[in-house]
Each structure stands twice: as structure tokens, then as C-alpha cells.
ROSE-4610 file (N, C-alpha, C; in Angstrom, 1 decimal, always signed):
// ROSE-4610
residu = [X/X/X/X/X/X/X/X/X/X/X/X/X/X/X/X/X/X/X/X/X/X/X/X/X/X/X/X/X/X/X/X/X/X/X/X/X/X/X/X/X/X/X/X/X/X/X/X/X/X/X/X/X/X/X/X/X/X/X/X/X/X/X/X/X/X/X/X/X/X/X/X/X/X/X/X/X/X/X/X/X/X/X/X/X/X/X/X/X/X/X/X/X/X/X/X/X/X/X/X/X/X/X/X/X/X/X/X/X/X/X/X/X/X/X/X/X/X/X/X/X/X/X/X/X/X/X/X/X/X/X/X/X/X/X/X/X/X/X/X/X/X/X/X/X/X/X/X/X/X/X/X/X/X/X/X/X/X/X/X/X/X/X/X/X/X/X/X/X/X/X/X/X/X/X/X/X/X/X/X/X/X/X/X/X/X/X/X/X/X/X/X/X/X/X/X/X/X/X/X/X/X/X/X/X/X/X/X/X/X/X/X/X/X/X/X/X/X/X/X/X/X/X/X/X/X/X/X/X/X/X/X/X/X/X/X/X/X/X/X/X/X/X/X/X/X/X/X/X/X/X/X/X/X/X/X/X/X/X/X/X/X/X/X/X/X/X/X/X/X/X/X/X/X/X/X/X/X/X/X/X/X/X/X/X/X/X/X/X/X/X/X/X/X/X/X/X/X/X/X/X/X/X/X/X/X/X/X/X/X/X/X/X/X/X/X/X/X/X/X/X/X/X/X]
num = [1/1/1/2/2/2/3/3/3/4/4/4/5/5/5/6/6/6/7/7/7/8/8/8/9/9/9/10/10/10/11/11/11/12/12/12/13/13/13/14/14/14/15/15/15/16/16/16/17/17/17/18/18/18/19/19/19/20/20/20/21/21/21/22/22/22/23/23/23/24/24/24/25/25/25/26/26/26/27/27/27/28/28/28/29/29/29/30/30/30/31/31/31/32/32/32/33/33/33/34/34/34/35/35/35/36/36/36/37/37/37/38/38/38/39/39/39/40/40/40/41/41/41/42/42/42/43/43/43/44/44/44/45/45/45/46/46/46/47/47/47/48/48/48/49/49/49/50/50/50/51/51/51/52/52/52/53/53/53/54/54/54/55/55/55/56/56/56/57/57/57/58/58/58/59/59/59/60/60/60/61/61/61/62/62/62/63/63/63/64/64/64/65/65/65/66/66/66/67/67/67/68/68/68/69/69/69/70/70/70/71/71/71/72/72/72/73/73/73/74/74/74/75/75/75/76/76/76/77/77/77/78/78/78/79/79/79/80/80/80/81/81/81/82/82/82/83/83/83/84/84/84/85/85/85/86/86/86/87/87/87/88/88/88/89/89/89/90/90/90/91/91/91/92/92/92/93/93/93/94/94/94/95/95/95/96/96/96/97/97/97/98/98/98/99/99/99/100/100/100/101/101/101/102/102/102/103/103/103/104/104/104/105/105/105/106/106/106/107/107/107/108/108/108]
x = [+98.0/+98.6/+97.6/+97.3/+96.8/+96.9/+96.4/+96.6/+96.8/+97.5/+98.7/+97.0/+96.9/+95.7/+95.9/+94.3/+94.0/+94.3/+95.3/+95.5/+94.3/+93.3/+92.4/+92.5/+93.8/+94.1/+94.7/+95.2/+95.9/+94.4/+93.3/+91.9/+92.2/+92.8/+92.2/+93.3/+91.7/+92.4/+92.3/+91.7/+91.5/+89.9/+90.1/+88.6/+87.6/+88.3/+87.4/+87.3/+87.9/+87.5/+86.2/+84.9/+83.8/+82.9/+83.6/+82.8/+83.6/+84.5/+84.7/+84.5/+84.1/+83.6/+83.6/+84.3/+84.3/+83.2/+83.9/+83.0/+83.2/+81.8/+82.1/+82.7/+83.6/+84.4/+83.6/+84.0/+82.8/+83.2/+82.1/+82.7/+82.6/+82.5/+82.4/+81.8/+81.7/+80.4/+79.6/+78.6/+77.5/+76.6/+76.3/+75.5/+73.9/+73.8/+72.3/+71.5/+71.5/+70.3/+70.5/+71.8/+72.2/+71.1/+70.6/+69.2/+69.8/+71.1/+72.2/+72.3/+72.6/+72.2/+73.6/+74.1/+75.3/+76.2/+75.1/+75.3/+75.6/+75.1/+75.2/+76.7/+77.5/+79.0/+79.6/+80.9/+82.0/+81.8/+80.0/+79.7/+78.5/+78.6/+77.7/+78.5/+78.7/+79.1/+79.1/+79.9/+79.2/+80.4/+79.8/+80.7/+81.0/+82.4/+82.9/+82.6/+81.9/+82.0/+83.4/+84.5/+85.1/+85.0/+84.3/+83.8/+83.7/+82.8/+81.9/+82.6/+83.6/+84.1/+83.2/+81.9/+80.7/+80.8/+80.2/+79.8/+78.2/+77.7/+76.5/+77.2/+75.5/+75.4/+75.8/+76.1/+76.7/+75.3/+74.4/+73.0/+73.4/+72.5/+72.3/+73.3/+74.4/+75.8/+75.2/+74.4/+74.3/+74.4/+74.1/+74.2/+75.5/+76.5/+77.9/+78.7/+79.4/+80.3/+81.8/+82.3/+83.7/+84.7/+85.1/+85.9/+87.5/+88.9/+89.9/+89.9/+89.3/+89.3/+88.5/+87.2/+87.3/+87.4/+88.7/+89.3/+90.3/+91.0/+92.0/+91.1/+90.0/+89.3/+89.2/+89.0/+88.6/+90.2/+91.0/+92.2/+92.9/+92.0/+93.1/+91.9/+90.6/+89.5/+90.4/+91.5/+92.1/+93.5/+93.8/+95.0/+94.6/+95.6/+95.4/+94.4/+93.9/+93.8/+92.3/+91.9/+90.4/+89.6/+89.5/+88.8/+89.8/+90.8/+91.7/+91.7/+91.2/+91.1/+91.6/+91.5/+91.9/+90.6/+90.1/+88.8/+89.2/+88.2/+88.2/+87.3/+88.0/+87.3/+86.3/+85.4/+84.4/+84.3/+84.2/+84.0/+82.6/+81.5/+79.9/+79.4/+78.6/+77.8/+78.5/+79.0/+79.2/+78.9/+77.5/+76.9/+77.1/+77.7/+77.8/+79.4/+80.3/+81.6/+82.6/+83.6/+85.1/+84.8/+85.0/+84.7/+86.8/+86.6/+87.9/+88.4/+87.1/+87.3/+87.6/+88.0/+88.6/+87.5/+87.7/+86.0/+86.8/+85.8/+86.0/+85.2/+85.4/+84.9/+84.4/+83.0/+82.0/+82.7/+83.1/+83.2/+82.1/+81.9/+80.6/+80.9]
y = [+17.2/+16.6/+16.1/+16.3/+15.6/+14.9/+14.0/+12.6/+12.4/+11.9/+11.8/+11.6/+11.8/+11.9/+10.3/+9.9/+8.8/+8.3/+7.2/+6.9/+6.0/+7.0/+6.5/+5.7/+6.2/+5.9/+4.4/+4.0/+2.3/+1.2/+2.2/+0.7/+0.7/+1.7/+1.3/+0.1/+0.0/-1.4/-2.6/-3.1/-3.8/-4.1/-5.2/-6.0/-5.0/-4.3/-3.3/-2.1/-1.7/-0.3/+0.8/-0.4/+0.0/+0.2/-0.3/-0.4/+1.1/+1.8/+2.2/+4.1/+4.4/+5.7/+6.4/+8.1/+8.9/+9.2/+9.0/+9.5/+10.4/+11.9/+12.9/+13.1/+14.3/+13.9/+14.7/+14.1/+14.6/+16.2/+17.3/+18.3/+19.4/+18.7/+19.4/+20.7/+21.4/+22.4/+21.8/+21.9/+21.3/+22.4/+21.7/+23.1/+23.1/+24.5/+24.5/+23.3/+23.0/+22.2/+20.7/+20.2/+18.8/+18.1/+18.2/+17.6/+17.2/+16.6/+16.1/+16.8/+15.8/+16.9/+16.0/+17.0/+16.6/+14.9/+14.8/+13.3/+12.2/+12.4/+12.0/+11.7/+12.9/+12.9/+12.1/+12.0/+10.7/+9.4/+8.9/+8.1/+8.2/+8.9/+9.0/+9.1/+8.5/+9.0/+10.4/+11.2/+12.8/+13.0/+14.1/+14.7/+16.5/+16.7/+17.7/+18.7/+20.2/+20.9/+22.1/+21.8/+22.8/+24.8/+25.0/+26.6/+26.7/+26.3/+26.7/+26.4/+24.9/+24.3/+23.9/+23.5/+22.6/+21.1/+20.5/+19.2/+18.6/+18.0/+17.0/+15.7/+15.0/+13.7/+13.0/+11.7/+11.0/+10.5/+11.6/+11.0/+9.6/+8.7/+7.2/+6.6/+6.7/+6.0/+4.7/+4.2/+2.0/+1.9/+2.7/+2.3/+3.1/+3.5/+4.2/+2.8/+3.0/+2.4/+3.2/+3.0/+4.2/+3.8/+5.0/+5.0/+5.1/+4.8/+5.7/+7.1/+7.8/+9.3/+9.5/+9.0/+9.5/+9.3/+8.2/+7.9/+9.2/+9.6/+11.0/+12.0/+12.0/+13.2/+13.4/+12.1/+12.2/+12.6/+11.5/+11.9/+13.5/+14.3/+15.6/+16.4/+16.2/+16.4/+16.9/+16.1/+16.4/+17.3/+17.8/+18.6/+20.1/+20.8/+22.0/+23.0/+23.3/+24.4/+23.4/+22.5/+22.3/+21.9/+20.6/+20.3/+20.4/+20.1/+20.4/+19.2/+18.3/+17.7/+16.0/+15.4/+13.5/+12.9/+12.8/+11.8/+10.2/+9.3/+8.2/+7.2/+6.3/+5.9/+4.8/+3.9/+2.8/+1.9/+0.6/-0.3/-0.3/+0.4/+0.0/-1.2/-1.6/-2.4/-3.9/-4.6/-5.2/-6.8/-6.5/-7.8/-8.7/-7.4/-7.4/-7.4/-7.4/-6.7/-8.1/-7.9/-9.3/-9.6/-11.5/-11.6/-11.7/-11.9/-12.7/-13.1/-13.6/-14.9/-16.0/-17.6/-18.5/-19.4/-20.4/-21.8/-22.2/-22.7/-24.0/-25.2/-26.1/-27.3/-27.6/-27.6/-27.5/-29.6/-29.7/-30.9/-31.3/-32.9/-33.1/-33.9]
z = [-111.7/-112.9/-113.9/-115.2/-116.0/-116.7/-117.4/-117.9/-119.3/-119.4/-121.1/-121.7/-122.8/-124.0/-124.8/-124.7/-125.0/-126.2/-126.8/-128.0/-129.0/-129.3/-130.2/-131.1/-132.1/-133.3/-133.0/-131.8/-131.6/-132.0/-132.2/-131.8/-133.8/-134.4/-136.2/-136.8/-137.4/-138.2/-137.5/-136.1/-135.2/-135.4/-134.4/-134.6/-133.3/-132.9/-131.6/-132.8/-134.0/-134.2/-134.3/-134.9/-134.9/-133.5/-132.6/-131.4/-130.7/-131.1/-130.2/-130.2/-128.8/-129.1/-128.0/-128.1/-126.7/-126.0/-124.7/-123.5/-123.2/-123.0/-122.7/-121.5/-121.1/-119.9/-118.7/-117.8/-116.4/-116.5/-116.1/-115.7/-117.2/-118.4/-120.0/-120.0/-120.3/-120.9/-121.9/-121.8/-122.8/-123.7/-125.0/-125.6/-125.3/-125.0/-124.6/-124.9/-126.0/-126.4/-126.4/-125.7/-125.6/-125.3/-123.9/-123.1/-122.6/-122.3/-121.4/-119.8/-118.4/-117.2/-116.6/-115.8/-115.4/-115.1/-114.4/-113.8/-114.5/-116.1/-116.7/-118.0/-117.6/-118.0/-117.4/-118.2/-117.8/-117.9/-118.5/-118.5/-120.0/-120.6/-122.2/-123.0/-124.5/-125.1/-126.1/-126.7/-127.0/-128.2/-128.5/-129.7/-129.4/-129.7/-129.3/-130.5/-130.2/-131.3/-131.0/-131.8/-131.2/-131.4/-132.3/-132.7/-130.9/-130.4/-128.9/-128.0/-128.4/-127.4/-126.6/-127.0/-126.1/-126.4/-125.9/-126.2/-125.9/-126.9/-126.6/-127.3/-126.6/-127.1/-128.4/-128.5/-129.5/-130.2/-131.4/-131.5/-132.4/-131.7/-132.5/-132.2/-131.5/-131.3/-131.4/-130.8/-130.6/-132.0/-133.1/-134.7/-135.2/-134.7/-135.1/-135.2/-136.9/-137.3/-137.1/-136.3/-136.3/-137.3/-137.9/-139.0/-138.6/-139.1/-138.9/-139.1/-139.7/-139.4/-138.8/-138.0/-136.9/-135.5/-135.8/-134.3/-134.5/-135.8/-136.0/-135.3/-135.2/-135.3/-134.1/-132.9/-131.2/-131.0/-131.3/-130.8/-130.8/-131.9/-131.8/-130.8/-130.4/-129.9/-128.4/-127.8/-126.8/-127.0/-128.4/-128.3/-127.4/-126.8/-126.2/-126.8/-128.2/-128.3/-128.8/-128.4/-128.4/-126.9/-127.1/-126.0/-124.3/-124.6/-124.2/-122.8/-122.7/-122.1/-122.3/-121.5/-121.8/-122.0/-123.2/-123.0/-122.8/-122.3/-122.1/-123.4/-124.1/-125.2/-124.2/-125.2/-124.7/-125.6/-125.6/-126.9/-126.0/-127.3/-126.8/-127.7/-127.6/-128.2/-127.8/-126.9/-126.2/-126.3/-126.7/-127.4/-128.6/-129.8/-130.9/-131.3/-130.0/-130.8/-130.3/-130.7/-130.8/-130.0/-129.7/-128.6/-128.3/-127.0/-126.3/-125.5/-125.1/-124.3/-125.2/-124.2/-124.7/-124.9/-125.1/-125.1/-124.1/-123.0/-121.8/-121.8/-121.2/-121.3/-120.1/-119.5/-119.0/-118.4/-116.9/-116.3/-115.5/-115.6/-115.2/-113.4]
């Protein structure tokens, strides 16, 4: 059974939009020249070319602002007649993005 396709487009317009970006899915074909090695899927982020239907790396992602069109763009990234697959999104940059936690008060 495979898994309903990730709703990218719910992060736009939200204080997560720029942080967030797909992870290539374990198992992908990759294009020759990615540099990318197996072990490393399901856990990198990447960009789908669909002509080849390959995938590499997301170059420079820790500096990617994500746009609404291209959370449109991952999201159809999973319709059948491309990637064809469920990718898993990521809010990266972690350090830098909304926080949401609460403040506590430190008892002495």
C-alpha cells in the first residue's frame, strides 16, 4: 500500500514556509552526476528532474528561501506521471526557523 502524497502547499503562507524542503525518497534513481551514494537518500534534501525522472541534490539548500510555487512544484513532484512517489517534506535550518515552544520559569 502506498502513502497518500505529502500536502506541501498546507506549510504556504505560514511562519514554517521558508524552512521547508523535500527529502529525496530512499530507493530514487539518481542522475549520474548527483555525487549523491545511496545511504544517503531518505535523509537529503534533492530536486526532481522530471525529463529523466532522476533526482539529485538540493545545491545550497541551508540558503533556500521556499516560495509558494515551489511548494506547487514538490507537491505535483509526487503526481503519477512524474516522480511518482510520496516524498517526505523537512523544516531545515532549525536554528533559524519559528520557534514553538512556550517560555518557562526556571524554580529555584
Amino acid at each position: 500500500m502506498t502513502n497518500p502524497p505529502t500536502d506541501f502547499i498546507k506549510y504556504a503562507n505560514t511562519p514554517y514556509q521558508h524552512y521547508i524542503l523535500p527529502i529525496i525518497p530512499a530507493g530514487a534513481p539518481l542522475k549520474e552526476d548527483s555525487g549523491l551514494t545511496p545511504d544517503q537518500l531518505g535523509k537529503i534534501p534533492g530536486k526532481f528532474f522530471p525529463g529523466p525522472k532522476l533526482w539529485a541534490g538540493f545545491y545550497n539548500w541551508p540558503n533556500n528561501m521556499t516560495t509558494p510555487t515551489m511548494l506547487e512544484r514538490w507537491q505535483h513532484w509526487q503526481d503519477p506521471d512524474q516522480a511518482a512517489t510520496t516524498l517526505r517534506p523537512v523544516c531545515a535550518q532549525a536554528s533559524s526557523s519559528p520557534s514553538t515552544s512556550t517560555s518557562t520559569t526556571k524554580r529555584s
